[in-house]
C-alpha positions in Angstrom: -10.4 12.6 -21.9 -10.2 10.4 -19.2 -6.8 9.5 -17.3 -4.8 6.4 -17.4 -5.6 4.1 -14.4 -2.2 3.5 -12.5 -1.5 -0.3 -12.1 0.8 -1.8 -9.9 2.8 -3.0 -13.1 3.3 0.1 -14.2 5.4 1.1 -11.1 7.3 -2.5 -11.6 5.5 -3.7 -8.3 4.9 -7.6 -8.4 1.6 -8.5 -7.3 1.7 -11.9 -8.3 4.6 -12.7 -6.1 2.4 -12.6 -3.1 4.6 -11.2 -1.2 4.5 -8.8 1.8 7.4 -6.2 0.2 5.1 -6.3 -2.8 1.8 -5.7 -1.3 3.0 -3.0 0.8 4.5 -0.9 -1.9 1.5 -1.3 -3.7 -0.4 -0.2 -0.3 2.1 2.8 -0.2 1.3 3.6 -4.0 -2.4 3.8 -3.4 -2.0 5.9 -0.4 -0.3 8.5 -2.7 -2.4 8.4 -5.9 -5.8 7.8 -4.0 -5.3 11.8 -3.0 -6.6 14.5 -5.7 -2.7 14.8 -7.4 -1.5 14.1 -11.1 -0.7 10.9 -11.5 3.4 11.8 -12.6 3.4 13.6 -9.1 2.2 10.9 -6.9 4.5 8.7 -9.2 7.4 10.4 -8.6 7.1 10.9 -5.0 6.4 6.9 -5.0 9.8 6.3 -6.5 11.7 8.5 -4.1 10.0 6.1 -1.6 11.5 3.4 -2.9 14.7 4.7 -3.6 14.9 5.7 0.3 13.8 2.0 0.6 10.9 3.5 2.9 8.8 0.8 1.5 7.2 -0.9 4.6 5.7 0.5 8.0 8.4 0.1 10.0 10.9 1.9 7.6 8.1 4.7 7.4 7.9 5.0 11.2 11.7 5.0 11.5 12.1 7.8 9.1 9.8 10.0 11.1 7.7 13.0 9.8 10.2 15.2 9.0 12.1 12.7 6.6 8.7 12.0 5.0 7.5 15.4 4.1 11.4 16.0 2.5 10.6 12.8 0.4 7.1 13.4 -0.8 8.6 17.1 -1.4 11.6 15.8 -3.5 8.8 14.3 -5.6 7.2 17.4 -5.9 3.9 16.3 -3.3 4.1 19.2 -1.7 0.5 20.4 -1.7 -0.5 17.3 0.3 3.3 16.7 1.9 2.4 17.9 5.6 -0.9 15.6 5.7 0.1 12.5 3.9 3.3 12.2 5.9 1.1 12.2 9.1 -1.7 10.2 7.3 1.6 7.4 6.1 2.9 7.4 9.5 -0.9 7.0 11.1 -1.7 4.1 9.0 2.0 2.6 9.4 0.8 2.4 13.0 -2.5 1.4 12.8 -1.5 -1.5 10.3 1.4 -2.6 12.7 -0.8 -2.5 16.2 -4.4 -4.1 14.2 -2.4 -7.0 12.0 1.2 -6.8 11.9 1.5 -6.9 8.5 -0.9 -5.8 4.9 -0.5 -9.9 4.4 -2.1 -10.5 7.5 -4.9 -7.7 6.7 -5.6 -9.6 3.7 -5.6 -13.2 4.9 -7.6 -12.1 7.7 -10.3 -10.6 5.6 -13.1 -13.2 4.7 -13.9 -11.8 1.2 -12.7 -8.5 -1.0 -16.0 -6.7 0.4 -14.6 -7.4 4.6 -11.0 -6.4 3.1 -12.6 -2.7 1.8 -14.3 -2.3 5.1 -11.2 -3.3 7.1 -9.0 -1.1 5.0 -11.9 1.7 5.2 -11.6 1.0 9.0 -8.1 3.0 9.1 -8.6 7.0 9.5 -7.5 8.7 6.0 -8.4 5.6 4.0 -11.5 6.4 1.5 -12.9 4.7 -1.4 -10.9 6.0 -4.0 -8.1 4.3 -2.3 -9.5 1.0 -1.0 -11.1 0.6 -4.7 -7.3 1.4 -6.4 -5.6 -1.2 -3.9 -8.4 -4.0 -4.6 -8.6 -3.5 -8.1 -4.8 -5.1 -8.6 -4.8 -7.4 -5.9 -6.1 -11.0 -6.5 -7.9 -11.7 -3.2 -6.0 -15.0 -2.1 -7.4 -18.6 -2.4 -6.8 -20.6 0.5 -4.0 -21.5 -0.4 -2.2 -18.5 -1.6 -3.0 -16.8 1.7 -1.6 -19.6 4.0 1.7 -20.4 2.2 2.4 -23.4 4.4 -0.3 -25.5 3.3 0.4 -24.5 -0.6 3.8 -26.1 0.2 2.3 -29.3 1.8 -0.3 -29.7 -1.2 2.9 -29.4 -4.1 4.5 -32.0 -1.8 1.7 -34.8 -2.0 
């Protein structure tokens, strides 16, 4: 029997709000499943994310290792906890220095296929993971991924 596929609903994440908090938990969500856990494992240590509030790189960075491997072990990661805290806080990074933001990675990407490469691009980032985070996320119009000139266009 096959298992459920995790969607971005199902951890109450809002996709089609667009927004940066949004995208990033579903980002942070990924990370977690796209490692070889149970699902209600990688869940649960998700939720203790968010009920930190550690739910964007900056918080992640500011919480530091040691606060990260006590939350992913609260949600019972621990086989992973030592290497996804580092891989979180190495991504957090990476994401921050490369594009400031997960919005920015995405309205910088020409296509879904450049945004798998440039999300493959970050060290600890496989398929599994790139595929999870793609399969929820409408790739932005032109539009959608330049919120100014959505505004202008209702406006005429």
């Amino acid at each position: 029997m096959a298992k459920p596929t995790i969607r971005a609903r199902d951890l109450g994440i809002d996709l089609e709000s667009g927004t940066e908090g949004e995208r990033f938990k579903w980002f942070l969500a990924c990370l977690l499943f796209g490692k070889p856990i149970q699902q209600e494992v990688a869940k649960r240590a998700y939720l203790e994310f968010v009920r930190e509030g550690l739910v964007t790189p900056e918080a992640l960075l500011e919480a530091g290792w040691d606060r990260l491997v006590s939350i992913l072990d609260r949600g019972h990661y621990v086989r992973f906890d030592f290497s996804t805290a580092t891989k979180l806080l190495d991504i957090s990074r990476s994401l921050i220095a490369r594009y400031g933001s997960i919005t920015n990675l995405v309205a910088q990407s020409s296509d879904m296929k450049d945004l798998a490469r440039r999300l493959q691009d970050f060290k600890g980032i496989g398929p599994v993971t790139t595929r999870m985070f793609l399969r929820d996320l409408k790739f932005p119009s032109t539009s959608s991924s330049r919120p100014g000139l959505a505004q202008r266009r209702k406006m005429q």
